[in-house]
PAMILO-465284 format. One line per field, with one value per residue (C-alpha): residue number from 1; x, y negated, z negated; residue in three letters. Coordinates in pm, whole numbers, plus 50000, padded with zeros to 5 digits. Layout:
residues N
seq	NUM; ...
px	X; ...
py	Y; ...
pz	Z; ...
type	Ala; ...
This chain:
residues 302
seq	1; 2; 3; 4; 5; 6; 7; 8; 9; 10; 11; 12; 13; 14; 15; 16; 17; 18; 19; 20; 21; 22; 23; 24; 25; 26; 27; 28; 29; 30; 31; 32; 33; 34; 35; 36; 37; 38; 39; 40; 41; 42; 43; 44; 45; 46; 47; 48; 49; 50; 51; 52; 53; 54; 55; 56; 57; 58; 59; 60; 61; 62; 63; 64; 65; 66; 67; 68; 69; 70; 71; 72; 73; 74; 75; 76; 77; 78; 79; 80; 81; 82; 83; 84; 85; 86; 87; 88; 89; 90; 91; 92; 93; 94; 95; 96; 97; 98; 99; 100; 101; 102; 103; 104; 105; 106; 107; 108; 109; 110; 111; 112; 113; 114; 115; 116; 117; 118; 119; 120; 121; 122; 123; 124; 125; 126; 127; 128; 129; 130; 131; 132; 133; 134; 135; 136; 137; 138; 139; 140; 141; 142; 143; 144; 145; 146; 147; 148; 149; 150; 151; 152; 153; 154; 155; 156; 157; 158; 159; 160; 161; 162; 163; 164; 165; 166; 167; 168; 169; 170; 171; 172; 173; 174; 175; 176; 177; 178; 179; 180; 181; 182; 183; 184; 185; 186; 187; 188; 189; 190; 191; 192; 193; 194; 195; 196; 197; 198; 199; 200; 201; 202; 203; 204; 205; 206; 207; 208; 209; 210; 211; 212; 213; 214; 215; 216; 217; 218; 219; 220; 221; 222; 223; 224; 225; 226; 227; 228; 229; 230; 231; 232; 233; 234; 235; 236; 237; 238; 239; 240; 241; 242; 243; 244; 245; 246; 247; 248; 249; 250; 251; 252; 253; 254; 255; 256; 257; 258; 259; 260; 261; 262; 263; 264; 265; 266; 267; 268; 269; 270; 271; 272; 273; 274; 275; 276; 277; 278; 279; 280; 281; 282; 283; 284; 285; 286; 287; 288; 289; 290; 291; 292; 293; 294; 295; 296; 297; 298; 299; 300; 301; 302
px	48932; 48893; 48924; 49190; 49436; 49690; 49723; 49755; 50027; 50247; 50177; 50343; 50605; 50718; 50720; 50910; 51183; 51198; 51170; 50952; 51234; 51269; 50868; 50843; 51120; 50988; 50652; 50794; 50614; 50711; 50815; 50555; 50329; 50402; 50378; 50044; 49898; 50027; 49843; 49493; 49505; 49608; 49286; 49079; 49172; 49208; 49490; 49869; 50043; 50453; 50630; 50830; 51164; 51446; 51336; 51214; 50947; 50866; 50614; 50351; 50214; 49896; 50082; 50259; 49861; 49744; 50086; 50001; 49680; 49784; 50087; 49889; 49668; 49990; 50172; 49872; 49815; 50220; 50197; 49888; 50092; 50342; 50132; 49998; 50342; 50445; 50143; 50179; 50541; 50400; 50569; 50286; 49953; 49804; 49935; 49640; 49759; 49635; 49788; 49763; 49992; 50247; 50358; 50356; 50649; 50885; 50806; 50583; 50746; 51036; 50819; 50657; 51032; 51189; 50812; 50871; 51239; 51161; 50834; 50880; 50571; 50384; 50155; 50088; 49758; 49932; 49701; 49744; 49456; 49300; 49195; 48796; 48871; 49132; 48821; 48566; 48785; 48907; 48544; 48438; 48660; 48900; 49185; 49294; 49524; 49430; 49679; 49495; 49425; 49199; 48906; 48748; 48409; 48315; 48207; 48377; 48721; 48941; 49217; 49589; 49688; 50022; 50086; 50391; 50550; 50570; 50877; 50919; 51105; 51270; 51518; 51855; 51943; 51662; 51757; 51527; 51786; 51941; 51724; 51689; 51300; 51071; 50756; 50449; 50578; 50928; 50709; 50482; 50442; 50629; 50531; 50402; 50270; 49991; 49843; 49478; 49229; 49052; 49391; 49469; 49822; 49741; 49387; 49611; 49910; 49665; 49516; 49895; 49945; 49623; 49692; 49987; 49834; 50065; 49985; 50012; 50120; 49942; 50171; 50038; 49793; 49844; 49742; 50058; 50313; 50609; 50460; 50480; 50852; 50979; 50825; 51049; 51355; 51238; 51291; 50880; 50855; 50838; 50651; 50535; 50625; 50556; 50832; 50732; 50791; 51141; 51212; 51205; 51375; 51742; 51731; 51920; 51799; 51630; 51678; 51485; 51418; 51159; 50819; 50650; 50373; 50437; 50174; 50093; 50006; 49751; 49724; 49598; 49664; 49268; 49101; 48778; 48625; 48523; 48613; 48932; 49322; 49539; 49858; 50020; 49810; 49900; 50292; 50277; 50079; 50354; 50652; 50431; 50371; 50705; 50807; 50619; 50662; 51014; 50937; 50594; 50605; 50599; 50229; 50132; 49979; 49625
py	56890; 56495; 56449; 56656; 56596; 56413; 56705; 57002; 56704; 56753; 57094; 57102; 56863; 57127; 57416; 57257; 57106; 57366; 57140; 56892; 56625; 56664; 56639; 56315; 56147; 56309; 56152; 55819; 55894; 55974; 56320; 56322; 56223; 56548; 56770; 56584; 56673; 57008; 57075; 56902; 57164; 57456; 57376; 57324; 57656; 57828; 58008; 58030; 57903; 57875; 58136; 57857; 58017; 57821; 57496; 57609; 57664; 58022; 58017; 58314; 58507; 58345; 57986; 58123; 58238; 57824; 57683; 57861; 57690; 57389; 57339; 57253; 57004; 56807; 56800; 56699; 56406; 56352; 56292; 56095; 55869; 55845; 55785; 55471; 55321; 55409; 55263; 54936; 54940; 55025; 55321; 55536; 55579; 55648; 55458; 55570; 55435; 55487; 55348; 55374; 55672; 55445; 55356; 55722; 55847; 55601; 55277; 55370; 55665; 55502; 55214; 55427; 55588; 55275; 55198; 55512; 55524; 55321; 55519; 55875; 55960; 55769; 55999; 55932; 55997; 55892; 55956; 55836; 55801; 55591; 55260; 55294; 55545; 55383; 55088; 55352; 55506; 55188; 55061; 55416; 55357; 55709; 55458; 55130; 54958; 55062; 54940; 54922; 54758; 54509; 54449; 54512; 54662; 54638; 54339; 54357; 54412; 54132; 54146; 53987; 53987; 54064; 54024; 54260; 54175; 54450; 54600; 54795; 55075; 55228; 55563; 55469; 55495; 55276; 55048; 54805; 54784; 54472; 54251; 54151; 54062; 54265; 54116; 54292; 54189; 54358; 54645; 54653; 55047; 55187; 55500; 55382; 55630; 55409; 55435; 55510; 55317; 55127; 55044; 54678; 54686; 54865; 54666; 54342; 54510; 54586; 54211; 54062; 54309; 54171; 53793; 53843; 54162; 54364; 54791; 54885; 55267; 55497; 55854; 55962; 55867; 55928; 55816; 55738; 55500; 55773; 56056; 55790; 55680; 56050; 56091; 55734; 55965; 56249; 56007; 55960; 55685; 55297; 55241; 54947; 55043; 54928; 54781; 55024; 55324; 55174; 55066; 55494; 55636; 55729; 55442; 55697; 55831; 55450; 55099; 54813; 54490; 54226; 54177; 53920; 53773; 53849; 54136; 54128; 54435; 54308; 54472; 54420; 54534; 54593; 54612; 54620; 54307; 54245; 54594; 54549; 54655; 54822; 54707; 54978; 54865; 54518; 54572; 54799; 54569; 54272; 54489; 54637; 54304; 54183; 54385; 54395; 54022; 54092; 54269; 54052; 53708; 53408; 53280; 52937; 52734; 52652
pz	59055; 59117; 58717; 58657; 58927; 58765; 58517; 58833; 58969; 58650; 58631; 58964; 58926; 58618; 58873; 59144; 58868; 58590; 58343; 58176; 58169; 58596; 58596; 58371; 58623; 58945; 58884; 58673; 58351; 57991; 57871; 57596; 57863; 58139; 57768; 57671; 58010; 58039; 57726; 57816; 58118; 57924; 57745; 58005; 58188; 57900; 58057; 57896; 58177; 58004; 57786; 57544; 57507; 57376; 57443; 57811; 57966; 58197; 58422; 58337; 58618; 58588; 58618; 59005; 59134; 58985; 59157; 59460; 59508; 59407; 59615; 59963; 59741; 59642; 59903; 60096; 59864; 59929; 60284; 60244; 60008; 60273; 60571; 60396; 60339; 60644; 60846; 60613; 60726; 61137; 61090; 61185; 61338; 61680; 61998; 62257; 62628; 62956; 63261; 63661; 63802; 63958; 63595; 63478; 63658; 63452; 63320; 63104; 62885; 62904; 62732; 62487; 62393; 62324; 62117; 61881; 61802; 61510; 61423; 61341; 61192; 61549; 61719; 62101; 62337; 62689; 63036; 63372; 63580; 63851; 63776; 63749; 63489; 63326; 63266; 63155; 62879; 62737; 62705; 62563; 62330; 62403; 62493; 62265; 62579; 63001; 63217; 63555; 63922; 64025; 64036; 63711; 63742; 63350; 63150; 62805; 62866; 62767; 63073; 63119; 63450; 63625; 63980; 64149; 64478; 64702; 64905; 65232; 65208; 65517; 65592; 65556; 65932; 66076; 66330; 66104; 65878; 65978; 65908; 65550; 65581; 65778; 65901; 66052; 66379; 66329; 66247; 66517; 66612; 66367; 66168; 65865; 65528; 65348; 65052; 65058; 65265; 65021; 64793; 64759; 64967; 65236; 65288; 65203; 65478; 65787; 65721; 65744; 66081; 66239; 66181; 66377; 66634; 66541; 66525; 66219; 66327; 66018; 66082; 65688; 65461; 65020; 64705; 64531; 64584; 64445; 64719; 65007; 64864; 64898; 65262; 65360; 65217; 65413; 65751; 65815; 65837; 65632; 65359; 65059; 64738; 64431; 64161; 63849; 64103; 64216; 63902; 63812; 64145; 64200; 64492; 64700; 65083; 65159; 65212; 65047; 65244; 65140; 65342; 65459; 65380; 65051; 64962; 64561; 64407; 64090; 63751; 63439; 63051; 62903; 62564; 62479; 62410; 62033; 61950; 61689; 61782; 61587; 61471; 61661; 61918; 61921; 61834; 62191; 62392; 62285; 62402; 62729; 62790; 62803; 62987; 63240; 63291; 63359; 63652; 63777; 63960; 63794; 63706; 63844; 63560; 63592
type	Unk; Unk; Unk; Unk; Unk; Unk; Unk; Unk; Unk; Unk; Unk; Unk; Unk; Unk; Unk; Unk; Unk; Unk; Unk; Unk; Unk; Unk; Unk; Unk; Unk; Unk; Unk; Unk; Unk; Unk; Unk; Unk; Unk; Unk; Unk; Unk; Unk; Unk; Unk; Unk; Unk; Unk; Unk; Unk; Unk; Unk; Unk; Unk; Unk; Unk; Unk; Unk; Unk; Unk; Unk; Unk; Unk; Unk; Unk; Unk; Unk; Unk; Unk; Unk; Unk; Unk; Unk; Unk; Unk; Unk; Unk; Unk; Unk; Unk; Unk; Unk; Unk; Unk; Unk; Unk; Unk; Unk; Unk; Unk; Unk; Unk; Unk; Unk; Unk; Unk; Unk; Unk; Unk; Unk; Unk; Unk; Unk; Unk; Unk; Unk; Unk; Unk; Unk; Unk; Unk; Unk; Unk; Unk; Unk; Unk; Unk; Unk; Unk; Unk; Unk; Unk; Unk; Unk; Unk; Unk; Unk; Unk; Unk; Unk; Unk; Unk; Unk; Unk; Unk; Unk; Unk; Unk; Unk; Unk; Unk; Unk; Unk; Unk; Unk; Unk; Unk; Unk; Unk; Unk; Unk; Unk; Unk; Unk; Unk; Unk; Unk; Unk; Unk; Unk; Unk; Unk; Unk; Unk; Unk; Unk; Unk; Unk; Unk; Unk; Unk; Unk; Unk; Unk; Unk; Unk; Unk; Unk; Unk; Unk; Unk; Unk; Unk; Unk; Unk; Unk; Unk; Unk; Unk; Unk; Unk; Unk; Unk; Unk; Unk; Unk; Unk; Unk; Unk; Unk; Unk; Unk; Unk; Unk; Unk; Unk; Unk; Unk; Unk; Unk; Unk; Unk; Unk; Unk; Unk; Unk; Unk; Unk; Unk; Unk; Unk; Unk; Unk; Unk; Unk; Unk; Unk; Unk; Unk; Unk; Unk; Unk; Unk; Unk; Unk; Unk; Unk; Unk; Unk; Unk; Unk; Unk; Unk; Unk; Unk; Unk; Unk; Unk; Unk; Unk; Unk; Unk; Unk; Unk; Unk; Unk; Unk; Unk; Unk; Unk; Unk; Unk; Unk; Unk; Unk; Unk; Unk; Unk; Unk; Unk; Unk; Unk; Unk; Unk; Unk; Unk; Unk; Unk; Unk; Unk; Unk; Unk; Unk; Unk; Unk; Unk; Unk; Unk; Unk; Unk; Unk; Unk; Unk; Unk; Unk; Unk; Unk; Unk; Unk; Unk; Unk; Unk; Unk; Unk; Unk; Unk; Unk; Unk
């Protein structure tokens, strides 16, 4: 089949235009060269596949069964043909992403929407997990870029770090509401919704309430930052909330006020170490990366 390809590829070409002329400009050869090869396969197969009738060629029965079988094979090799220009032109491929949940509510498809308007033929593996899995799949290899939390438990990830200030976010009729920064102090006894025990802001948040001996008042513990945002709408309470879930809510049913001392929320964009990118890879991790500097603090040089 290898061999002969080129002749089953004019064969085809003659089938799909009708004539040899359409064939010789479909596939940007010669006339005499679409008859020549037409005729090396009607050897080969010693099958008649055209009835020559006034200077045109009809398909024989025996040439629709051939073009039949045929057809998936071309227009395989087509596509293939096409795949390669378009991943020369970063057009195509595989963008494999895996992020922390905070950033899959909205950031992040928004990010990978405005990544494939220009790609039609891009393909996307997108998962949001929690952060020690986010580290194992990128060093497995089942994700190119993990966007994650500190710390990182794995040796051989390559890491470029963001750090996010964190806001308070209260009901919209608290009597906390005048005051444009609320400290632990201010917030001394007040029903609070936390994020899990062991999660960077609220171990960061009950430090900032002891130093000044304030009670930090837990009325409901949960693991994302977008559950504990709708409960502050629903008038339980105050919470600290993240900017990639803010910058994906309707802002309505809650007021924003700054905290101090400042609390950082820090993340990280991984790859593996040594293991090679992909230029879908890298042209993604650019534009992630810019982004999310837009919304991070500024990064005292070393």
């Amino acid at each position: 089949m290898s061999s002969y390809f080129r002749h089953y590829q004019a064969f085809h070409a003659i089938i799909e235009t009708g004539t040899v002329t359409g064939a010789a400009e479909q596939l940007g050869v010669s006339q005499p060269a679409i008859s020549n090869l037409l005729g090396q396969l009607e050897r080969k197969t010693k099958l008649k596949l055209f009835e020559r009738s006034r200077g045109r060629l009809l398909p024989t029965p025996e040439s629709m069964v051939l073009y039949e079988e045929i057809d998936t094979v071309v227009r395989g090799l087509d596509h293939v043909n096409q795949a390669v220009v378009d991943l020369q032109n970063q057009k195509a491929g595989q963008l494999q992403v895996a992020t922390n949940h905070a950033m899959a509510f909205g950031f992040m498809p928004g990010e990978i929407a405005r990544f494939a308007q220009s790609k039609p033929n891009l393909t996307v593996s997108f998962q949001s997990q929690y952060s020690t899995k986010i580290q194992e799949w990128v060093m497995a290899g089942l994700f190119e870029i993990g966007i994650c939390e500190l710390p990182v438990r794995h040796d051989g990830l390559d890491q470029i770090p963001f750090f996010f200030e964190i806001m308070c976010a209260l009901p919209h009729d608290s009597p906390l509401a005048k005051h444009e920064v609320l400290t632990p102090a201010l917030l001394d006894n007040v029903p609070f919704i936390v994020m899990g025990a062991d999660h960077m802001v609220n171990r960061r948040a009950r430090e900032a309430f002891q130093r000044d001996g304030a009670n930090m008042r837990v009325r409901c513990h949960t693991d994302l930052f977008r559950n504990a945002l709708n409960m502050v709408k629903q008038g339980l309470g105050v919470t600290l909330v993240d900017p990639f879930t803010l910058s994906s809510d309707d802002r309505q049913g809650y007021l924003l006020r700054r905290f101090e001392p400042q609390i950082r929320l820090d993340v990280v964009i991984l790859t593996a170490r040594g293991r090679p990118i992909s230029a879908i890879g890298e042209q993604f991790l650019a534009q992630v990366s810019q982004s999310m500097s837009q919304l991070a603090l500024p990064q005292e040089l070393p």
